[in-house]
C-alpha positions, 0 to 999 in steps of 0.5 A: 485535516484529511481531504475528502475525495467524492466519487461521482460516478461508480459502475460495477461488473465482473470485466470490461469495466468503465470509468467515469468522471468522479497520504507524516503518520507511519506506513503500516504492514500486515504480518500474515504468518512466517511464510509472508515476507515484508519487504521494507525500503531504506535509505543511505542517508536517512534512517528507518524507524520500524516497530514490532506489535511484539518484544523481539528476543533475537535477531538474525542478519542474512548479511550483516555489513548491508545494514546497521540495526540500533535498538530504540530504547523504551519500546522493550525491544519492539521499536528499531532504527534502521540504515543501509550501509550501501547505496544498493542493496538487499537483505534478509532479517529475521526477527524472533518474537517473545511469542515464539513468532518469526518476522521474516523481513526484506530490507532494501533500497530497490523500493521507495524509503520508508522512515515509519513503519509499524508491522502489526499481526494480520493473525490477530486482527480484530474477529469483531472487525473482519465481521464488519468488513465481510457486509461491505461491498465494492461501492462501499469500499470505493466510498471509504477510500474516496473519503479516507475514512479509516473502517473497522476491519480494514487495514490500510497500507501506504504502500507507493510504487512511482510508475506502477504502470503506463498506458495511453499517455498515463502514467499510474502510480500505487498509493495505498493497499485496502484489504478486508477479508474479501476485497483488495482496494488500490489508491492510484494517482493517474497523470497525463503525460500528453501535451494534450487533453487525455482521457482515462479508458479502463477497458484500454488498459492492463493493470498489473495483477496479484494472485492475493487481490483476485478479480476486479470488480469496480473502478472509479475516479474523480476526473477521467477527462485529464487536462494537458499536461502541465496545466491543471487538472492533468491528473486524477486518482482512480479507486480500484477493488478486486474480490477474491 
């Protein structure tokens, strides 16, 4: 059963933001076209599972003693098992679709392991959907994402960088990316790394930006006064969308 996170506080405007006192299924990538990368972490001792929304008919290993492929039988040539042959490294993948398309896809071990994942085609997301996503707005965004509510439209990405960035005692670590045809939502567990009482205080902190998110919008959080470290309550999850 998912955990419904409330947001009790929301507030709006285009800078100087405030913030008050408010994921064992697959990770999902969005393939945007042959010029978008995507990046996938594996692991030495672990192995990757990854499924295309097409048959593949070739496949191309920039640097082929880096990684080992196995075709997963029953998936017709969409679904396969991945391994890194090395405690460090990266490569190139290109996949060939039935459809003529070109997966171009980065396979390392410089991001966090994924042992799931599923590419499915950003091109043919539903028209339906996206009509749908383009009438919510920021708070409506921020609500889906505090209640794990899946929303037609949008697609959801685990997408973790432990340590995405420190500020004022915290740390911050990405969890999950929202995007609809206009917004960008982030999932962000925030920890206290004071001894401390610390308080979370947007305006204080620089948060590390994407030409594809555009300008922040809203921010909201759970707990925004976050314990000591070590004892309960010293963190929170803070809810950040971003217009383009």
């Amino acid at each position: 059963m998912k955990t419904m996170r409330y947001v009790l506080t929301l507030m709006l405007g285009a800078c100087g933001l405030l913030v008050q006192a408010l994921p064992a299924a697959a990770d999902t990538l969005q393939w945007k076209g042959p010029t978008h990368t995507l990046t996938i972490g594996l692991s030495e001792e672990d192995i990757s599972h990854i499924e295309f929304p097409e048959d593949i008919v070739n496949i191309t290993v920039e640097n082929p003693e880096y990684v080992d492929i196995l075709v997963v039988e029953g998936y017709g040539n969409r679904a396969f098992r991945m391994r890194s042959l090395l405690p460090k490294m990266a490569t190139r993948i290109f996949f060939t679709g039935a459809s003529s398309k070109t997966y171009i896809v980065v396979v390392t071990t410089d991001v966090p392991y994924r042992s799931f994942v599923q590419i499915v085609d950003g091109t043919k997301l539903n028209t339906i959907g996206q009509a749908l996503a383009q009438k919510f707005g920021p708070n409506e965004l921020i609500r889906a994402m505090a209640m794990d509510k899946e929303i037609p439209g949008v697609l959801r990405e685990t997408h973790v960088i432990p340590n995405w960035f420190a500020g004022a005692g915290l740390t911050f670590e990405l969890s999950e990316i929202w995007q609809t045809p206009l917004m960008t939502g982030l999932v962000v567990h925030v920890q206290n790394q004071f001894p401390t009482a610390n308080e979370v205080n947007m305006p204080a902190i620089t948060i590390p930006k994407t030409s594809e998110w555009g300008v922040l919008r809203s921010a909201a959080m759970e707990n925004m006064r976050l314990a000591p470290q070590g004892m309960p309550n010293d963190k929170g999850i803070l809810f950040l969308v971003f217009s383009r």
